[in-house]
C-alpha positions as a Markdown table, in Angstrom:
| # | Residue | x | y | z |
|---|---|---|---|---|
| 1 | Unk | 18.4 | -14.2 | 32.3 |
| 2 | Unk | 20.9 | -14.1 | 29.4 |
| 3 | Unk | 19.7 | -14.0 | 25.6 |
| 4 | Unk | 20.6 | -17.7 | 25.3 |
| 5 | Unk | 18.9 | -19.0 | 28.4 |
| 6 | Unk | 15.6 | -17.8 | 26.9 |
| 7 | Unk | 15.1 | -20.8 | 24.5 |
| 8 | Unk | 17.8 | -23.8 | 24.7 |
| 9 | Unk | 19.9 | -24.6 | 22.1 |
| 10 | Unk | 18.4 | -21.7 | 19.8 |
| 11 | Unk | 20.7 | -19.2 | 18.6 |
| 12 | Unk | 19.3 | -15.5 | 19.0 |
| 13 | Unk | 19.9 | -13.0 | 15.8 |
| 14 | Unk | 18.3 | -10.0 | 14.6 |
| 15 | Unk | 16.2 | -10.4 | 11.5 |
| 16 | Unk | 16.8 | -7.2 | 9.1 |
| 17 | Unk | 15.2 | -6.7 | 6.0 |
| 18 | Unk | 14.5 | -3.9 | 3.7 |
| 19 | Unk | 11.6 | -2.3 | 1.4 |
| 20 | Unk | 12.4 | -4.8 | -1.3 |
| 21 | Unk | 12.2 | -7.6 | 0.7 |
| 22 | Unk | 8.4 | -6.4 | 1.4 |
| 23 | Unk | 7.6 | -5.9 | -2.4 |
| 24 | Unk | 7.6 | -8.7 | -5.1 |
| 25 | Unk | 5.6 | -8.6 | -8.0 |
| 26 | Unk | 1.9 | -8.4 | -7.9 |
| 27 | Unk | 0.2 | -10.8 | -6.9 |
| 28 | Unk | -3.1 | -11.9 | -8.6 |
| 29 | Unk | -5.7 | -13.6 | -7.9 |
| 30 | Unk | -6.8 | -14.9 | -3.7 |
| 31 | Unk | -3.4 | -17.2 | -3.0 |
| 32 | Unk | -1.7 | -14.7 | -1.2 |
| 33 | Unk | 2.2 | -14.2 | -0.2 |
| 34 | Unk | 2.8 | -14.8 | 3.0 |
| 35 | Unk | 6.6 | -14.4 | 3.9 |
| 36 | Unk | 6.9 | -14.8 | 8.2 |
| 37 | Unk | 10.0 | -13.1 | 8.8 |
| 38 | Unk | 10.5 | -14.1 | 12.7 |
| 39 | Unk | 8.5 | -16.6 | 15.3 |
| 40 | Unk | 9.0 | -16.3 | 19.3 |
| 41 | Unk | 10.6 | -19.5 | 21.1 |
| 42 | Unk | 6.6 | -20.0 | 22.3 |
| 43 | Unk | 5.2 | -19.4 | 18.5 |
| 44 | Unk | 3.1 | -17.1 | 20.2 |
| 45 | Unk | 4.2 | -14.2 | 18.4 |
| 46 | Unk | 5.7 | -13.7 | 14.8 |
| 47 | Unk | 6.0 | -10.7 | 12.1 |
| 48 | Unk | 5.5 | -11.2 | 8.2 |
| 49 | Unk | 5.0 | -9.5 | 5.1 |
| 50 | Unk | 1.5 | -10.4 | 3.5 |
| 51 | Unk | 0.4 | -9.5 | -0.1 |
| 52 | Unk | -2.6 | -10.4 | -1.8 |
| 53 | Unk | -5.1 | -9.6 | -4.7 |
| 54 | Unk | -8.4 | -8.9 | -3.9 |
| 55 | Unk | -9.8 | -10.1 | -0.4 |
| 56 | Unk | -12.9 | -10.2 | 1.0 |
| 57 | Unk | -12.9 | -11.9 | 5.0 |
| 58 | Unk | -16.0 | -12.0 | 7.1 |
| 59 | Unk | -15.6 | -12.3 | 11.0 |
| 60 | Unk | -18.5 | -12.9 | 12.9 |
| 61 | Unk | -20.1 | -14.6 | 15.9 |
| 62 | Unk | -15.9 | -15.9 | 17.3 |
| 63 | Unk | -14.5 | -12.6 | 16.1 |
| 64 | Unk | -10.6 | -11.9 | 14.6 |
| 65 | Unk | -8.7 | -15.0 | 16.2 |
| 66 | Unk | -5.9 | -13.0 | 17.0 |
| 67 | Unk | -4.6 | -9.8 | 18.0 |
| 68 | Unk | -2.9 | -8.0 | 15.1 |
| 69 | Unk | -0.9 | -4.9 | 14.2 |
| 70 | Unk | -1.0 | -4.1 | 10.1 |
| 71 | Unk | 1.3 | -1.9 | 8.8 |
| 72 | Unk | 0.2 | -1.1 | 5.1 |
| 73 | Unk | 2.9 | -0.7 | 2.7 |
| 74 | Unk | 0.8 | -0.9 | -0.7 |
| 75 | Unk | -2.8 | -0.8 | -1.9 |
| 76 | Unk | -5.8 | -0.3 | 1.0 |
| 77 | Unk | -8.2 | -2.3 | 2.7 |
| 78 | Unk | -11.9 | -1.1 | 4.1 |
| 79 | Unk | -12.6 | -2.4 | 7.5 |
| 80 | Unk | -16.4 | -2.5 | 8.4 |
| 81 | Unk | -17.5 | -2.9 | 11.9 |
| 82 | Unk | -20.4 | -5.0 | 13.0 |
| 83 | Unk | -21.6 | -1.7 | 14.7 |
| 84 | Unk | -21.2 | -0.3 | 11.3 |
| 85 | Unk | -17.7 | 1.8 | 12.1 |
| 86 | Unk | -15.9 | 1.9 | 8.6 |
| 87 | Unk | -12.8 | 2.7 | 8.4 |
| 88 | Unk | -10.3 | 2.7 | 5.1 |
| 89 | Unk | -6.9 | 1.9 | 6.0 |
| 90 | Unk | -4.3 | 3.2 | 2.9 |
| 91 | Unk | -0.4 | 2.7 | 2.4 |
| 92 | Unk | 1.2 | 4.2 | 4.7 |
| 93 | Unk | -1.5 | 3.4 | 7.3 |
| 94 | Unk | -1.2 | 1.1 | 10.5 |
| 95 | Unk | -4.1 | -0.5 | 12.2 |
| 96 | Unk | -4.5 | -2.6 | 15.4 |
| 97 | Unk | -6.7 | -5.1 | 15.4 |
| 98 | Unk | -7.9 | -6.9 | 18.9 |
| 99 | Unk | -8.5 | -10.6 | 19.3 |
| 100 | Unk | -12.6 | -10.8 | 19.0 |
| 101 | Unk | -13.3 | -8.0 | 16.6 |
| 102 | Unk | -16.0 | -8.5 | 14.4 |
| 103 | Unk | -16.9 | -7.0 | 11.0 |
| 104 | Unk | -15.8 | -7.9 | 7.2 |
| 105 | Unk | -11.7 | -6.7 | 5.2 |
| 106 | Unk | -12.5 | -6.2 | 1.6 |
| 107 | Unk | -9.7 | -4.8 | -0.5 |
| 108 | Unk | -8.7 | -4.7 | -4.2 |
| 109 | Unk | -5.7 | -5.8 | -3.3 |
| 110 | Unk | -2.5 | -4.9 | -0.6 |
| 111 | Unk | 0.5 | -5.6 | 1.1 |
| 112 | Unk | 1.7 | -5.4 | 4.7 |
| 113 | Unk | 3.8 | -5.7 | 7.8 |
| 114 | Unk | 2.1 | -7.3 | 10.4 |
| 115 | Unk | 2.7 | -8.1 | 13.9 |
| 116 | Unk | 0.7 | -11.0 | 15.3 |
| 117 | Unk | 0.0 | -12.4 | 18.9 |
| 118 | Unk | -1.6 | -16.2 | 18.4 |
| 119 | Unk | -3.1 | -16.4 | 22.3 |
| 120 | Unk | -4.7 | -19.9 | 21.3 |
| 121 | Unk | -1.1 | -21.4 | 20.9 |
């Protein structure tokens, strides 16, 4: 199967971007900057740049909805297990994180690269 035959009438191209792409100003406050830099034909799978003040997310009883790879470019986050597991994830860090997982993401505030599969789509 050719590149083209993939998906119909879309034309393939590589997305490229660069550090400064990834880092605007700050951002303050909870609204954060969400910049999705490419989507799959199936929407099943895209990559972004996500920066955001402080943050605080609780997962519980139906888990992280999707599976996720973080790359962290600025700032930290502290992921804390329901089994109690903490971990502090720093720029220059990269975390995986499966569909399911369970626990609470505080930070003071960060940005990444991320890497997510949406199954549910």
């Amino acid at each position: 199967m050719t590149p083209s035959e993939a998906v119909p009438g879309r034309v393939l191209e590589v997305a490229v971007f660069t550090s400064s792409d990834a880092l605007r100003s700050s951002v303050t406050g909870s609204a954060p900057d969400v910049r999705i830099t490419m989507t799959s034909g199936d929407r099943k799978f895209e990559t972004g740049f996500y920066q955001v003040g402080p943050e605080h997310e609780e997962y519980g009883s139906a888990g992280y909805e999707n599976d996720e790879f973080c790359y962290i470019l600025t700032g930290s986050v502290v992921l804390t297990a329901a089994n109690g597991r903490v971990d502090t994830i720093g720029a220059g860090d990269a975390v995986s994180i499966p569909r399911g997982w369970q626990g609470r993401w505080d930070s003071d505030g960060y940005t990444k690269l991320w890497v997510i599969y949406y199954a549910s789509r």
